[in-house]
C-alpha positions in Angstrom: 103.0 -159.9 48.6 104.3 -158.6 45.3 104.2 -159.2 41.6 108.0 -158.9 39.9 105.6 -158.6 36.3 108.8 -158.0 34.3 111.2 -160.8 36.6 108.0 -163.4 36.1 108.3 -163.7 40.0 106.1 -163.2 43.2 108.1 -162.3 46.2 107.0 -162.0 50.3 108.4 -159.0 52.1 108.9 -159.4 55.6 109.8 -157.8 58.8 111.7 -154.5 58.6 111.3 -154.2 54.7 107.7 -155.0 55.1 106.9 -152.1 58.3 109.1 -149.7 56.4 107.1 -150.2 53.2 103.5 -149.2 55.2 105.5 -146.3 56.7 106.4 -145.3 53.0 102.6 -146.0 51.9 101.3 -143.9 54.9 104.0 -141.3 54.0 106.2 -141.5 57.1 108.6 -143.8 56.2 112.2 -142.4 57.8 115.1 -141.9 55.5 116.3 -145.2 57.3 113.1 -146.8 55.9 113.5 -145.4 52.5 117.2 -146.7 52.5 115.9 -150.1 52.6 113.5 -150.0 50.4 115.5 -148.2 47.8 118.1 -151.0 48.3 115.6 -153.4 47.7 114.6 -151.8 44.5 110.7 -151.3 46.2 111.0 -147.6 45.4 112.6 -145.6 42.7 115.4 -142.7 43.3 112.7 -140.0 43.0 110.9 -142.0 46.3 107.8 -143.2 44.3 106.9 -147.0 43.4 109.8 -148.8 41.3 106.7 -151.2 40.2 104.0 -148.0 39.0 101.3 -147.1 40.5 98.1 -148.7 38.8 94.7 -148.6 40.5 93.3 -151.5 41.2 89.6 -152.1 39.7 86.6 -152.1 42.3 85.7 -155.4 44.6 83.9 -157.8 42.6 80.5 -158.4 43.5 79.5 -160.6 40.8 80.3 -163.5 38.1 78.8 -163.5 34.4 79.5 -167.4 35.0 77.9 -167.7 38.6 74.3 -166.9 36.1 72.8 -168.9 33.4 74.8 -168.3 30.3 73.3 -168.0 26.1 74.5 -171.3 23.6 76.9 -169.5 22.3 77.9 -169.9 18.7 80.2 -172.3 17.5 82.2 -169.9 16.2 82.7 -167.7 19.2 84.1 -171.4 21.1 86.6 -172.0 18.5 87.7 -168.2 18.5 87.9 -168.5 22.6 90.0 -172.1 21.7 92.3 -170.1 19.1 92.9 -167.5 21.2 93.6 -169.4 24.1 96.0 -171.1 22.2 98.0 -168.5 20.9 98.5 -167.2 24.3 100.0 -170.2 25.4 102.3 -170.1 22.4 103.3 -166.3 23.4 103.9 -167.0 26.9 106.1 -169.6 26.0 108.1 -166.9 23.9 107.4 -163.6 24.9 108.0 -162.4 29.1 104.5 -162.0 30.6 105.1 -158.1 31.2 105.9 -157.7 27.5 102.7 -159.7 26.6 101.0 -157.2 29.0 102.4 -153.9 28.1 101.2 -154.3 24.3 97.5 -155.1 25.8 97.7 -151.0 24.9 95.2 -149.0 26.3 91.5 -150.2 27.4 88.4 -149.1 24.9 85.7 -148.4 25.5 83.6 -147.3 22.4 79.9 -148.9 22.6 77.2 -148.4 24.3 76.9 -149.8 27.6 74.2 -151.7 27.0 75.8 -153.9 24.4 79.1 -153.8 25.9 77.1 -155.9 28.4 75.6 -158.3 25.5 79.4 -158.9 24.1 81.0 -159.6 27.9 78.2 -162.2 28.2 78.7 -163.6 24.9 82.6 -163.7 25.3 82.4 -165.2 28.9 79.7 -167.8 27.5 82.2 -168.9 24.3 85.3 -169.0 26.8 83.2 -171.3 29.6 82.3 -173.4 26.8 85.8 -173.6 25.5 86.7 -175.4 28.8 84.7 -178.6 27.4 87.6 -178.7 24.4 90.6 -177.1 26.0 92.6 -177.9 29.1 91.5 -175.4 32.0 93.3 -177.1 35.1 96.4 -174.2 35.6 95.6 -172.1 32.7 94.4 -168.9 34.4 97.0 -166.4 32.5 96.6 -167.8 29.5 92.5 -167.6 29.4 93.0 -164.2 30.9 95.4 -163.3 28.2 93.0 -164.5 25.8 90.0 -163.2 27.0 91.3 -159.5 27.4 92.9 -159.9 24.1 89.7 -160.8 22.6 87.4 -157.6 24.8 90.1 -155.2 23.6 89.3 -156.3 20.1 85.5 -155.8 20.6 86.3 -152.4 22.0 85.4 -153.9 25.2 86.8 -152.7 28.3 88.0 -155.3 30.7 91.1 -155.6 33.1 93.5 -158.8 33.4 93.9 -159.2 37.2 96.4 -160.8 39.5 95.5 -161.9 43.0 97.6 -163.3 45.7 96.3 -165.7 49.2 98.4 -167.2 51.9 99.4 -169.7 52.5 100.8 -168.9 48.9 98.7 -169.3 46.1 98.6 -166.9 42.7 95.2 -166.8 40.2 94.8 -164.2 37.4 91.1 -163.3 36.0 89.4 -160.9 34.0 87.3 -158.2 35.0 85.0 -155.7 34.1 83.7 -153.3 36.0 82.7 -155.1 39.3 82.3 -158.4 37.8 84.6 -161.5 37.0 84.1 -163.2 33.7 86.1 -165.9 33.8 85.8 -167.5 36.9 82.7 -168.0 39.5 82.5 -165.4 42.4 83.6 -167.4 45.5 86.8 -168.8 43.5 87.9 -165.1 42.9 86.7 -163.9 46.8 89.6 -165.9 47.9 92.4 -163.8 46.4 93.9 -160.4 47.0 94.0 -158.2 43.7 97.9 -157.2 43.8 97.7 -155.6 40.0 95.7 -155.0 37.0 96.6 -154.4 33.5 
């Protein structure tokens, strides 16, 4: 399974395409196998990923939500609300990848103790936030949100995209080995496929 992140599109290879992509990932695809793929636009002319190679981030083992969240402020719920909305608003204008690419680079620039106190505190305001805003199918835009809101704190946290068959697609956010948006055994049902 594959994310198309600049097409908006998941797609299934199959078959031939799909053994002569674990040939090329193996490093012994044939120049048959790499014919295909390059014709399917799977791998660039120079023979590496058309798509990038990003690392995925480690399994998750845990779920800030899964744990007994702090009252959050007020004013973290309505940020959480605000911000939710406007990513709604820019996925409605904007194509996903581009929405992703200017996610820039992840910071990381406090300690990690109270990088810790501010994931809790943002997870906490954006699981409240589900009392006042529509959560049912929203995924990509809380994630969008939520990462938007952890790069702003210097926070650093990756947007991920999983996959499960029979086909199903569900985007979180992620730090380190812990989901912050979702509980654990929602997130144990997918396949991370990319991270941004």
């Amino acid at each position: 399974m594959f994310l198309d992140l600049p097409a908006g599109r998941y797609f299934l290879i199959q078959g031939r395409t799909s053994q002569a992509f674990a040939h090329f990932l193996d490093q012994r695809a044939s120049d048959d196998e790499q014919a295909v793929l390059l014709d399917q636009q799977l791998i660039g002319p120079a023979g590496g990923l058309a798509i990038g190679n990003l690392p995925l981030p480690p399994a998750v083992t845990a779920s800030l939500i899964d744990q007994p969240l702090p009252d959050t402020p007020w004013l973290d719920t309505l940020r959480a609300i605000a911000a939710q909305r406007r990513a709604r608003f820019d996925i409605g204008r904007i194509p996903v990848f581009e929405i992703t690419r200017r996610m820039g680079e992840r910071l990381e620039k406090h300690s990690p103790e109270s990088r810790q106190e501010t994931y809790i505190r943002v997870a906490a305001a954006f699981h409240r936030a589900r009392r006042y805003a529509l959560a049912t199918d929203r995924c990509l835009e809380r994630g969008i949100a939520m990462r938007r809101i952890l790069a702003r704190a210097r926070c650093d946290a990756r947007l991920v995209f999983g996959v499960t068959l029979p086909f199903a697609a569900h985007c979180w956010v992620q730090a380190g080995e812990a989901v912050l948006t979702d509980p654990l055994d929602v997130i144990l049902r997918y396949k991370p496929i990319l991270a941004v």
